[in-house]
C-alpha positions as CSV (number, residue, x, y, z in Angstrom):
1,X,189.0,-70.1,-136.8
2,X,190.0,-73.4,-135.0
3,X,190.7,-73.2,-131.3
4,X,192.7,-75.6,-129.7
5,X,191.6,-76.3,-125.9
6,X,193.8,-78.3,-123.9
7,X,193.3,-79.5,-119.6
8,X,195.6,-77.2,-117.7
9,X,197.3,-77.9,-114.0
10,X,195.3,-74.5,-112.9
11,X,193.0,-71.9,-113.1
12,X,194.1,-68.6,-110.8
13,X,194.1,-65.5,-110.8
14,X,192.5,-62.0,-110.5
15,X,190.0,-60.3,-113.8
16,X,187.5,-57.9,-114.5
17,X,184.8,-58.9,-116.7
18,X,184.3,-56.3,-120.1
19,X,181.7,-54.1,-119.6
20,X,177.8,-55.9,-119.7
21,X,176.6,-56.3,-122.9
22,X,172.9,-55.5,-122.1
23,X,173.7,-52.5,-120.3
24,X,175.7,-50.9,-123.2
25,X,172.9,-51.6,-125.8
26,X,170.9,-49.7,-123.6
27,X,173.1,-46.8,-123.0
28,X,173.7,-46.4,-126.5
29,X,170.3,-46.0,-127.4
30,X,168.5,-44.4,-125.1
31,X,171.6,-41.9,-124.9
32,X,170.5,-41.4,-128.4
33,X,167.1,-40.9,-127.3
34,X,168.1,-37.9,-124.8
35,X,168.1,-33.8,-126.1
36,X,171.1,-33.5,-125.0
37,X,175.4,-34.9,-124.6
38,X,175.8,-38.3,-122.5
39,X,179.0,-40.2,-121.9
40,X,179.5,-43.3,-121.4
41,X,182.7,-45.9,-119.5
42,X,183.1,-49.2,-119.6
43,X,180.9,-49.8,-122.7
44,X,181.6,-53.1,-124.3
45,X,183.5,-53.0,-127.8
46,X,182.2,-56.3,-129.0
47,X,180.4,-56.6,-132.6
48,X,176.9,-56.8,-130.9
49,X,177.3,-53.7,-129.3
50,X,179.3,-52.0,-132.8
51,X,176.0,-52.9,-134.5
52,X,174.0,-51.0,-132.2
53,X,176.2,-48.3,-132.8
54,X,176.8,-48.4,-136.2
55,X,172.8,-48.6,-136.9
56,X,172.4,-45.3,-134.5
57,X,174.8,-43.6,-136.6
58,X,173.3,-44.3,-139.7
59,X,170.2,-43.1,-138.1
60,X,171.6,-39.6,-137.7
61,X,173.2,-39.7,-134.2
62,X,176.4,-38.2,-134.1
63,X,178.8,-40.5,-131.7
64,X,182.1,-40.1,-130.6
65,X,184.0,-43.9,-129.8
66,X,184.2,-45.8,-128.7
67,X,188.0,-45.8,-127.6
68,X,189.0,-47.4,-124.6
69,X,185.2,-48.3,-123.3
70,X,184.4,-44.4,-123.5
71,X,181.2,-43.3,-126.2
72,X,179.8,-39.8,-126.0
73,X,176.6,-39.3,-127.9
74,X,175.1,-35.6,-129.3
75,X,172.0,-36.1,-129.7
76,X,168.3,-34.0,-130.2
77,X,165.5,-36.4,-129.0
78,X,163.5,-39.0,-130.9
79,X,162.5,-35.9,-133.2
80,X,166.4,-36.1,-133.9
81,X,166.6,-39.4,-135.7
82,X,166.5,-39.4,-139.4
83,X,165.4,-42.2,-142.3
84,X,168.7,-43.7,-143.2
85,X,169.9,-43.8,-146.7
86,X,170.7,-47.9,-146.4
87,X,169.2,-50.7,-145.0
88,X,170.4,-50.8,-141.0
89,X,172.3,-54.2,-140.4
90,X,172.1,-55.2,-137.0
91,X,174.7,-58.1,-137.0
92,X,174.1,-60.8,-134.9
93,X,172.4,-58.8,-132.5
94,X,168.8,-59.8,-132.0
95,X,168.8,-57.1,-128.9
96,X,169.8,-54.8,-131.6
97,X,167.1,-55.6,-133.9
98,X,164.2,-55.5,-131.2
99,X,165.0,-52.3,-129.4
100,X,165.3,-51.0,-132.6
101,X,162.3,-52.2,-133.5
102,X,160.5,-50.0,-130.4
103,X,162.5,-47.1,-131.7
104,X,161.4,-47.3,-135.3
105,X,157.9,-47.9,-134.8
106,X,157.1,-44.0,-133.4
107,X,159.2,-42.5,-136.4
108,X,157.6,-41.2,-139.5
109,X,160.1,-42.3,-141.6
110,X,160.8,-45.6,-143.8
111,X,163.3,-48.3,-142.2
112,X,164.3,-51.9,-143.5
113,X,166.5,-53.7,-140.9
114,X,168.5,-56.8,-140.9
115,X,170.7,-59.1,-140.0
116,X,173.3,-62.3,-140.4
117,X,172.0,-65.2,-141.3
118,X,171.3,-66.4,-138.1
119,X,169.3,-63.2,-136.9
120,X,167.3,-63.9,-139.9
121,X,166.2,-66.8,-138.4
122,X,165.3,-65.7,-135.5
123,X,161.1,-64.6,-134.3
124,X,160.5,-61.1,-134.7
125,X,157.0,-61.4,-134.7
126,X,156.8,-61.5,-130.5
127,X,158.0,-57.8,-130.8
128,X,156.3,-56.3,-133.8
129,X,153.3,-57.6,-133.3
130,X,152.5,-55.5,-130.3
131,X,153.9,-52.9,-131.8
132,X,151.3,-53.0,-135.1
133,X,148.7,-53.3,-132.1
134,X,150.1,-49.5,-131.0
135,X,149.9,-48.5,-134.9
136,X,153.2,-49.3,-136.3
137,X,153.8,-50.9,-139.5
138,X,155.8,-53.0,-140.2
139,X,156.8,-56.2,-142.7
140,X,159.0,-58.9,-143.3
141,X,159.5,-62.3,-144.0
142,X,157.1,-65.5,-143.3
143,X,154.1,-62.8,-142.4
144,X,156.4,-60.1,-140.6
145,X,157.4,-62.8,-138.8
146,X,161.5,-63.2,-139.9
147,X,163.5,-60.2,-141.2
148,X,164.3,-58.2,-143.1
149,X,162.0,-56.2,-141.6
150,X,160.5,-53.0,-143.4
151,X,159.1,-50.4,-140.3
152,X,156.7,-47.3,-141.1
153,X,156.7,-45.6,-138.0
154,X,153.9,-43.0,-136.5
155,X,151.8,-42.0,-133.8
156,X,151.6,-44.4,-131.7
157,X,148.6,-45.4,-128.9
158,X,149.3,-47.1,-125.6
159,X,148.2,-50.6,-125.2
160,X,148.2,-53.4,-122.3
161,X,149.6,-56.2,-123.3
162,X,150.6,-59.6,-121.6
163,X,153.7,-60.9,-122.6
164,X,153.6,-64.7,-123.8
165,X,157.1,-65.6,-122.8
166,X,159.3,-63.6,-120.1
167,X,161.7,-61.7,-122.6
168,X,163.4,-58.8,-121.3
169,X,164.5,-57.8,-124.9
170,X,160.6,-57.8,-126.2
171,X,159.3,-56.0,-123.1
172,X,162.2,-53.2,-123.5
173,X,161.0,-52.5,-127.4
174,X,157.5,-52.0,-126.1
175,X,158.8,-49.8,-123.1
176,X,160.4,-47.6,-125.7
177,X,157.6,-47.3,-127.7
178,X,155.6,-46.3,-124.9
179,X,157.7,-43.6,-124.3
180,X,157.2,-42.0,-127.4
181,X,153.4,-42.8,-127.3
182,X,150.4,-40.6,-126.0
183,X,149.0,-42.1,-122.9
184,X,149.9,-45.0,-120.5
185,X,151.4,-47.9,-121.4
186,X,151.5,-51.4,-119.5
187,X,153.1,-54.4,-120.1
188,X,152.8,-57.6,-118.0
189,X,155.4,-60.3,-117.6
190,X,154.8,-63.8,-116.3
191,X,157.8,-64.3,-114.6
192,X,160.6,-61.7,-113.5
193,X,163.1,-61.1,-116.9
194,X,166.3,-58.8,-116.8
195,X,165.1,-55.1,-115.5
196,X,168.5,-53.2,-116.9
197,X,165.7,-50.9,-118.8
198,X,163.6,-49.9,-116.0
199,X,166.5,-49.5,-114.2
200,X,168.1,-47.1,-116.3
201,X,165.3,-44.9,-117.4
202,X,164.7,-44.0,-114.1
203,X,168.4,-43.2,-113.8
204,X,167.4,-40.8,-116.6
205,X,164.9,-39.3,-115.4
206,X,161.9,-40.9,-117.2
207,X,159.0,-41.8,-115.1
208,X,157.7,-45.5,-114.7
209,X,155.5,-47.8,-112.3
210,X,155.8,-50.8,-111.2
211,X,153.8,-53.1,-109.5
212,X,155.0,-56.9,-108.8
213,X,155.0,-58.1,-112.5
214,X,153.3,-55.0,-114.0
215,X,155.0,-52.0,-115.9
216,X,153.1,-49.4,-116.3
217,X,155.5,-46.0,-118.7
218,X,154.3,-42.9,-119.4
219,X,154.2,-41.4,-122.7
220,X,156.0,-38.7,-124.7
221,X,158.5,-37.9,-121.8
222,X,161.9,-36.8,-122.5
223,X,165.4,-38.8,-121.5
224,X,167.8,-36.9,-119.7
225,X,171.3,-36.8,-121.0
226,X,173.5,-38.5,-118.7
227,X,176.8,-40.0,-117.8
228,X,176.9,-43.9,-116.7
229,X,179.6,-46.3,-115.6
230,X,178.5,-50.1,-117.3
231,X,179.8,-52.7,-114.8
232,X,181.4,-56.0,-115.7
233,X,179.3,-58.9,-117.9
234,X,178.1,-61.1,-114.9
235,X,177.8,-63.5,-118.6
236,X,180.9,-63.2,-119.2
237,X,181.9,-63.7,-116.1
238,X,180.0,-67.1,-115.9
239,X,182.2,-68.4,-117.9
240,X,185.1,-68.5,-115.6
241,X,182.9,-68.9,-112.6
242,X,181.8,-72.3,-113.7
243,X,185.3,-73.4,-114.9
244,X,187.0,-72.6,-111.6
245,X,184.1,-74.9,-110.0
246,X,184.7,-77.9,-112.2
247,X,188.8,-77.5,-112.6
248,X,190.4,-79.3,-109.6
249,X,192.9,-76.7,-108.9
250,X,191.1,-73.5,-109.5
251,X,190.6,-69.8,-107.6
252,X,189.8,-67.1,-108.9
253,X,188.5,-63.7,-108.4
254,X,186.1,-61.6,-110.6
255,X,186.1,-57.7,-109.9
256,X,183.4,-55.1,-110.6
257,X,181.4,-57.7,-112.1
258,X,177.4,-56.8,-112.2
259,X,175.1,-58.5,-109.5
260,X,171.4,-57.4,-110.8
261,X,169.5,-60.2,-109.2
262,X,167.1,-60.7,-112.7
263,X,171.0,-61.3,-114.1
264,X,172.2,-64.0,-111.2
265,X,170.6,-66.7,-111.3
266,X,173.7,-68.9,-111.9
267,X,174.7,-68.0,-108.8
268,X,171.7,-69.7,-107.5
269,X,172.3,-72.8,-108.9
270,X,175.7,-73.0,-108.5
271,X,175.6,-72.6,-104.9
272,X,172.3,-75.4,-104.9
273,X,175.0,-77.3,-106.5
274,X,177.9,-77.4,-103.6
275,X,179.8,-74.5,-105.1
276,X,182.3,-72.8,-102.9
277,X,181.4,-69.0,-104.7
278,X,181.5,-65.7,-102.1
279,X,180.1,-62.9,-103.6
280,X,180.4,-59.4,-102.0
281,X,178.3,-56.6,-103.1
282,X,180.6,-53.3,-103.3
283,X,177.9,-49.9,-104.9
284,X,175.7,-49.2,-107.5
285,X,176.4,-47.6,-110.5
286,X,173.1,-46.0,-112.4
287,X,171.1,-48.4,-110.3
288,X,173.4,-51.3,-111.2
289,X,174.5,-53.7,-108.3
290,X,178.3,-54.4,-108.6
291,X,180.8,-56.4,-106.4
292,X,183.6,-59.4,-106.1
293,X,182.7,-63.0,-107.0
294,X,185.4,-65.6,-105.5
295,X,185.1,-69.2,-106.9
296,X,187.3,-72.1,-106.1
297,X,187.3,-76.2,-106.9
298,X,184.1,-77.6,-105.8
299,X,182.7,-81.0,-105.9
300,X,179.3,-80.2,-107.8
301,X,176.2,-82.6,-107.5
302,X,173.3,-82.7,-109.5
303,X,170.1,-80.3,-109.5
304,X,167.0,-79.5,-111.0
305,X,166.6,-76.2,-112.7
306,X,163.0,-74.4,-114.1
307,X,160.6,-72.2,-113.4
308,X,160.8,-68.5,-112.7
309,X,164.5,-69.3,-112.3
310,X,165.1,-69.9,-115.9
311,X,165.0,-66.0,-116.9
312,X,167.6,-64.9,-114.3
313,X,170.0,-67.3,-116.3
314,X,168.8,-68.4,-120.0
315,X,171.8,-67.0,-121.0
316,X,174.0,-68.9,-118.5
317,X,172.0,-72.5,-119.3
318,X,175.4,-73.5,-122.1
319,X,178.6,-73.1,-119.5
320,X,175.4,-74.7,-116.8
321,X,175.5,-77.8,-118.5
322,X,178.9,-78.1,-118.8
323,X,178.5,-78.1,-115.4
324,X,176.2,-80.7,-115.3
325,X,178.0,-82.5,-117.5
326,X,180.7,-83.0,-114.8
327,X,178.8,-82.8,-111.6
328,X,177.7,-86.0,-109.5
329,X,174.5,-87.6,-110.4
330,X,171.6,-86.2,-112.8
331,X,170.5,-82.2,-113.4
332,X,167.5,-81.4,-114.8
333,X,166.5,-78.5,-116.3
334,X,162.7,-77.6,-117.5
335,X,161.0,-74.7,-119.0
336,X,163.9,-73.3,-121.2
337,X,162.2,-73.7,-124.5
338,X,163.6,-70.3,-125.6
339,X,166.6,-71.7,-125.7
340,X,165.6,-72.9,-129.8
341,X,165.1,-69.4,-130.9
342,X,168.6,-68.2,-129.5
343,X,171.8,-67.6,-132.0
344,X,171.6,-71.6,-132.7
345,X,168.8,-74.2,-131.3
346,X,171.0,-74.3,-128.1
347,X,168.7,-77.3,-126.9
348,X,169.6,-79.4,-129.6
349,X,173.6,-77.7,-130.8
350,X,174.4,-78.4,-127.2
351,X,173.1,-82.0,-126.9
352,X,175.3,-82.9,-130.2
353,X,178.3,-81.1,-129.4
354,X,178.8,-82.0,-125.3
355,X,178.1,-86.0,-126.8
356,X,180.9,-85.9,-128.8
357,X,183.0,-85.0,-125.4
358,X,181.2,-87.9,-123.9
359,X,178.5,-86.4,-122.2
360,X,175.3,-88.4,-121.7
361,X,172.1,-85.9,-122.2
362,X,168.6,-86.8,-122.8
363,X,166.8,-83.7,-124.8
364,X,163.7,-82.5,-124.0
365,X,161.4,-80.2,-125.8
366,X,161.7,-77.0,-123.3
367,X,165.2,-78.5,-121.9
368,X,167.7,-81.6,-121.3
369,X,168.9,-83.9,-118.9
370,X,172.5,-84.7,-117.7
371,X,174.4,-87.1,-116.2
372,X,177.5,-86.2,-114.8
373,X,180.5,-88.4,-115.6
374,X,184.2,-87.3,-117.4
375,X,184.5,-85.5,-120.6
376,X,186.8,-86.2,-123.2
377,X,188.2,-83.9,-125.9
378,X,187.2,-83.8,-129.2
379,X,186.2,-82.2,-132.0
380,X,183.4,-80.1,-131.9
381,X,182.0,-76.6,-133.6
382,X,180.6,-73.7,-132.6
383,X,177.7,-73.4,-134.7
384,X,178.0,-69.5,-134.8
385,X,177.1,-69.2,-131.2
386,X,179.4,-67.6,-128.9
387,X,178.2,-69.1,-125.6
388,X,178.4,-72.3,-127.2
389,X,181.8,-71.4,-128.1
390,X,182.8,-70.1,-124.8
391,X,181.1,-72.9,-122.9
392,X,182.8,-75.5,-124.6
393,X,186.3,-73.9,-124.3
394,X,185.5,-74.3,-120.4
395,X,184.6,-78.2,-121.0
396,X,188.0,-78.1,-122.9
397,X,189.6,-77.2,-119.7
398,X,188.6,-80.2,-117.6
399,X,188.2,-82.8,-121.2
400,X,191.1,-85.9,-121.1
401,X,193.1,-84.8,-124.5
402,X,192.4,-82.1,-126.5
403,X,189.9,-80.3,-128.0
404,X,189.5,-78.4,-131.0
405,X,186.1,-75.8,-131.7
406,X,185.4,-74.9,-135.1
407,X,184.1,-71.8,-135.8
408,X,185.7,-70.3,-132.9
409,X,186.1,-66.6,-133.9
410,X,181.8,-66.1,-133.4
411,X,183.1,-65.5,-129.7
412,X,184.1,-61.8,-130.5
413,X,180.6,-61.1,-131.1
414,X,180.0,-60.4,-127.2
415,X,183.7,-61.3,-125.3
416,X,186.3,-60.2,-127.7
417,X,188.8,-60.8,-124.8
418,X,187.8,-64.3,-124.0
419,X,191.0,-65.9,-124.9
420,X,193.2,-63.8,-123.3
421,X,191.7,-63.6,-120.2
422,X,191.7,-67.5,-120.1
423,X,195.5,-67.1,-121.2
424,X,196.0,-64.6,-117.6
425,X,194.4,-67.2,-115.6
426,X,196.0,-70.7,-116.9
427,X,199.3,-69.1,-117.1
């Protein structure tokens, strides 16, 4: 699908975000973890978060939903699960894939696992690796490495293990494996990643320690059914914040959006940059920070951006350099080298496609830099990757002339509403 993005006169308005995509992988399956029924609201219908689903059901879980953002889940405990009669397809969900992965690997039964093309692509070795260290086997492509990935599942013994890379996916599969195995396991991070997994097992129930950047979960407990309200994206919501900084006649307000400080690290950077962004916490939902983000016009300048920082917002880094791309003077950002094994090489899809707007970026091998100046539309593509999409639709909004993204439908993979929210707040 073509989208056509032209400059409008304003960007106003009231939204709430849909429901965060991490937050409703993780309900899903650890609901189908539980002995028991849970329910969950505001889970995001997006095809990531259908995969999840649609692989749970295949492995025997009996779900109800979604409709509306409401799922209920029957389900009997890990010893529930069953071997599934196909291979499970997880989309282009890598969080899919790798919590599945954690899953899988205390079963006793035969899995094969995969993917689009562009999940094929992308490392599995970080995850199954540890998990083969805790007894699981499991195969695939370029030496396990790339799926399809074939799982033989068992008893499973706790390890340590010190993760190379801050990855809150990798460290959740290994948390979930832990669970199921006998003993104490502990996993070590070298910088803060997202904590929606901690965070939600103790909501149900399940009994874990941590200590600074330590995570220590004890074995063959059981998950406590539960009922869960998933707050607004704050990803999604990025989106909008950034474009209401950069558009020269822009407020707007974001409702029950999620504020999980591993989550908000735009908002860091943002406000390093000159933003005018208020953000009110309102409650916490299943251990979830939520609240009210106001943004409005803003004259951005330049920063630099690395270090523990980059975790809190790998995610965000696309609509960032849009940012960037507009903002006085140079930005730097450093240390973001995962950013190659996301749904595209973002490093290198986002230096070709902001150029052809007229940016000026410099790419480096764990980043970019960016000179701000004025973009100009053109014609660029998505390259499958919805934040690359989204982010460029924002760039659209600011570009002299129009601008046309290729490939645009990949955007319903995690904000199936994108478009018409933009519509509400350009009308």
């Amino acid at each position: 699908m073509d989208l056509v993005i032209r400059p409008t006169l304003h960007l106003r308005g009231e939204f709430s975000p849909p429901g965060d995509k991490s937050i409703s992988h993780r309900a899903a399956i650890f609901a189908a973890l539980a002995d028991g029924t849970s329910e969950i609201s505001g889970f995001l219908e997006a095809e990531d978060c259908l995969s999840t689903l649609n692989c749970l059901k295949a492995l025997g879980v009996e779900i109800e939903g979604p409709r509306e953002g409401k799922v209920k889940v029957y389900a009997h405990g890990p010893e529930g699960l069953k071997e599934p009669e196909d291979v499970l397809y997880a989309g282009n969900s890598g969080t899919t894939m790798r919590f599945l992965l954690g899953v899988l690997a205390a079963q006793p039964f035969y899995t094969v696992i995969t993917g689009d093309r562009s999940l094929r692509r992308r490392p599995m070795a970080r995850v199954a690796d540890p998990l083969r260290q805790m007894g699981a086997q499991i195969w695939g492509r370029e030496g396990g490495n790339l799926a399809p990935l074939s799982i033989k599942g068992g008893n499973l013994r706790p390890i340590e293990y010190n993760l190379p890379v801050a990855s809150a996916q990798v460290k959740s599969a290994l948390l979930l494996a832990g669970l199921q195995a006998e003993g104490e396991t502990v996993v070590r991070e070298p910088a803060p990643a997202r904590d929606h997994t901690e965070r939600m097992l103790k909501y149900c129930g399940v009994k874990l320690k941590k200590e600074d950047l330590r995570i220590t979960i004890y074995g063959r407990q059981r998950i406590e059914p539960f009922k869960i309200s998933v707050p607004g994206d704050f990803s999604a919501a990025a989106f909008f914040l950034v474009a209401a900084c950069i558009h020269p006649r822009a407020e707007i307000v974001v409702h029950n959006v999620g504020l999980n400080p591993t989550r908000t690290g735009l908002l860091t950077v943002l406000q390093d940059m000159g933003a005018d962004i208020e953000v009110v916490q309102q409650g916490e939902s299943a251990g979830e920070p939520y609240g009210v983000i106001k943004a409005r016009s803003s004259s951005l300048k330049g920063t630099k951006i690395g270090g523990a920082l980059i975790p809190r917002l790998i995610d965000e880094i696309p609509v960032l350099a849009v940012a960037a791309a507009v903002a006085q003077g140079s930005t730097v950002i450093r240390d973001a080298a995962e950013l190659k094994v996301k749904e595209s090489d973002r490093i290198t899809t986002l230096a070709v496609e902001l150029r052809k707007m007229g940016a000026k970026i410099e790419t480096l091998p764990d980043g970019m830099i960016l000179e701000g100046g004025n973009l100009k539309g053109a014609v660029v593509d998505s390259h499958g990757d919805h934040r690359l999409a989204m982010a460029l639709a924002v760039a659209g909004l600011v570009a002299e002339g129009e601008t046309v993204i290729r490939g645009a439908e990949c955007m319903n993979v995690s904000y199936p509403g994108f478009l018409a929210d933009l519509g509400a707040l350009t009308k």
